[in-house]
C-alpha positions as CSV (number, residue, x, y, z in Angstrom):
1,X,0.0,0.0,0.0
2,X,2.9,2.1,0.6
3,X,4.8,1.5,-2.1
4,X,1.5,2.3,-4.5
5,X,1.0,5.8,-2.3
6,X,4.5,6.8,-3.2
7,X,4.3,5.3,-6.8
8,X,1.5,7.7,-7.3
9,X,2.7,10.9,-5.7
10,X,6.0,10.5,-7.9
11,X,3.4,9.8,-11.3
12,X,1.4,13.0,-10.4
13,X,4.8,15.1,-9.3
14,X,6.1,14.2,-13.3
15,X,2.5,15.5,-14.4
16,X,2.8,18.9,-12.8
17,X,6.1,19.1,-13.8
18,X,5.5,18.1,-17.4
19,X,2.5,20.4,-17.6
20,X,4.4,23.2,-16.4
21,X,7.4,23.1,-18.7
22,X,5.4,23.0,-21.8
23,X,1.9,24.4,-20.5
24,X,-0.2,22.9,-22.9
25,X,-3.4,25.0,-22.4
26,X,-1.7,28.2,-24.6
27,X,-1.5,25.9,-27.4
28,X,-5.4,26.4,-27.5
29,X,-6.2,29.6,-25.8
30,X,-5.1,32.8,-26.7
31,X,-4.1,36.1,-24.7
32,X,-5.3,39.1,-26.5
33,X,-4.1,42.9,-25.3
34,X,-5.3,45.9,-26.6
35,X,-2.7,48.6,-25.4
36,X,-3.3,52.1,-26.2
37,X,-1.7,53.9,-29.3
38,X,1.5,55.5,-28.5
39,X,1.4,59.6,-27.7
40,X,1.1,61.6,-30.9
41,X,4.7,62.9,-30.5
42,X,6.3,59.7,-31.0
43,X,8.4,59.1,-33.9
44,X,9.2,55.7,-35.7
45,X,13.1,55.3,-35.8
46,X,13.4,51.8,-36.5
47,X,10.4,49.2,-38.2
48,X,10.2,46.0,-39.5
49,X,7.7,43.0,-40.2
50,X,7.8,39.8,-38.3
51,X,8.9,36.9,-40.1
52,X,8.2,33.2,-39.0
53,X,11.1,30.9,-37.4
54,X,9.7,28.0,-34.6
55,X,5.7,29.2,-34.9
56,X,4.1,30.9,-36.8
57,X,3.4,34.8,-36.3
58,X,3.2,38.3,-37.9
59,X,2.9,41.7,-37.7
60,X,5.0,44.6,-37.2
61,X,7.6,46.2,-35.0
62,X,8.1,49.9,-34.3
63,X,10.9,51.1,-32.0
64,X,9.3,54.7,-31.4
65,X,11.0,58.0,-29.6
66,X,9.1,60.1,-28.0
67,X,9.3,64.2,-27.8
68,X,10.3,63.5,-24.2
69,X,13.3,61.0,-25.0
70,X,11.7,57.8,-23.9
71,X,12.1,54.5,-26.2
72,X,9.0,52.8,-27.0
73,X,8.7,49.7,-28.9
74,X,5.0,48.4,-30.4
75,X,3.9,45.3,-31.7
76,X,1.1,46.0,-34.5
77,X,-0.9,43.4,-35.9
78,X,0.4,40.9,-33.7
79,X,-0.1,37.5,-33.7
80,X,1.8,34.0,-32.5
81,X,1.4,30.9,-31.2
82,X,1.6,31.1,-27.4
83,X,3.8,29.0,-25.2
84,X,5.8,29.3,-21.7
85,X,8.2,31.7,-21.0
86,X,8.0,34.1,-24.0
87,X,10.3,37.1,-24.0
88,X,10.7,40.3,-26.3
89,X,14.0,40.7,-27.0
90,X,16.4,43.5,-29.0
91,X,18.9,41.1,-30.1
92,X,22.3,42.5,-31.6
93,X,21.2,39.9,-35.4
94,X,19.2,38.0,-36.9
95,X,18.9,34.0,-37.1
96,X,20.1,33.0,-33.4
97,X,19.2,29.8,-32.3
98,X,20.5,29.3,-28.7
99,X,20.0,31.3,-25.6
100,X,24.1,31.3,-25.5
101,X,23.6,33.0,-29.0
102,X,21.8,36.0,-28.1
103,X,24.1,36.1,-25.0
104,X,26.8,36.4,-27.6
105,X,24.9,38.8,-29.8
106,X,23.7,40.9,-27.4
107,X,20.4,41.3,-25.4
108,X,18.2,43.7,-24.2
109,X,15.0,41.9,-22.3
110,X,11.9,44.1,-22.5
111,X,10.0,41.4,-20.3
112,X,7.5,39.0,-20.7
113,X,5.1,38.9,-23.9
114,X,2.2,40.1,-22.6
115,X,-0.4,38.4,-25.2
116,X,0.3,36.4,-27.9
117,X,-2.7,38.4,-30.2
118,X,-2.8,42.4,-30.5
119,X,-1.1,45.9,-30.1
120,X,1.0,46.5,-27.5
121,X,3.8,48.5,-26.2
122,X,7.1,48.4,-24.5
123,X,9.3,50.4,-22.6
124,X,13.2,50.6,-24.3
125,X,16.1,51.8,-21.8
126,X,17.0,55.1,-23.3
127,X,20.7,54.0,-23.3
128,X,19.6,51.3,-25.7
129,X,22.4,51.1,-29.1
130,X,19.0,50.5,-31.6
131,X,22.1,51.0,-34.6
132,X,23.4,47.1,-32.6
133,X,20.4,46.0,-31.4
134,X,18.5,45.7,-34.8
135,X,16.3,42.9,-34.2
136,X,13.1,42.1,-32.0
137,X,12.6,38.7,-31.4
138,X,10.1,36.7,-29.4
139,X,12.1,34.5,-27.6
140,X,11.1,31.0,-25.6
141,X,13.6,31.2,-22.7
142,X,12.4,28.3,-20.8
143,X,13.3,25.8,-24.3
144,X,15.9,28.4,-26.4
145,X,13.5,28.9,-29.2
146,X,13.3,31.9,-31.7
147,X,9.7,31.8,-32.2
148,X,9.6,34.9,-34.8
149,X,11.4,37.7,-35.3
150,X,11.5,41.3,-37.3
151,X,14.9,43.0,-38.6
152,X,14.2,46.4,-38.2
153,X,15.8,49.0,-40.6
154,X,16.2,52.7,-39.9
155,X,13.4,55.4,-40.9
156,X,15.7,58.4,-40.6
């Protein structure tokens, strides 16, 4: 009886555990955000389109500067899969496959992905080098998977 009691626990420990490392449910449910525009003022230094890598996504990146000096990046017409642990990253190139790649490239972690459908804005140090850090990618940290990404080119 004992043996069975601990036989189970370990079975449904390994079940949590496997759910949360690959959290199934966001393979089926969506999180949508709706953020406001960004302030009038702000101009678009640096855009680009998303391009597909390990899911499918699209939609547009704008690393915006306001009148004030803040850095601003927005997500347009957003849309991914979902999945644990996403990140947006300013990565210093395009195609990296390995966390210890965008280590090596260079990193800037604007947090968690806040929803994996809609507009939505981020915050940008101000003492971000957007000539080096060129790309914005949507990062799995928890597996080390680009999911998408978006070179960004210069509008000025």
């Amino acid at each position: 009886m004992r043996r069975r009691s601990v036989l189970l626990f370990v079975v449904a420990l390994a079940g949590f555990g496997a759910w949360y490392a690959f959290r199934p449910e966001r393979a089926v449910l969506d999180r949508r955000v709706s953020d406001a525009p960004p302030p009038a003022d702000a101009v678009t230094v640096r855009q680009g389109e998303f391009r597909s890598l390990a899911h499918e996504g699209r939609g547009r990146a704008e690393l915006l500067r306001t009148a004030d000096g803040r850095l601003l990046l927005r997500l347009s017409g957003f849309e991914s899969s979902d999945g644990p642990d996403l990140r947006v990253y300013l990565v210093g190139r395009a195609g990296l496959e390995t966390n210890a790649e965008v280590a090596e490239a260079g990193v800037v972690d604007l947090g968690a992905l806040r929803g994996n459908i809609g507009d939505q804005t981020y915050e940008v140090p101000v003492d971000t080098d957007l000539a080096r850090l060129t790309v914005v990618s949507i990062w799995c940290r928890r597996f080390g998977v680009n999911f998408m990404e978006a070179e960004t080119i210069a509008t000025m």
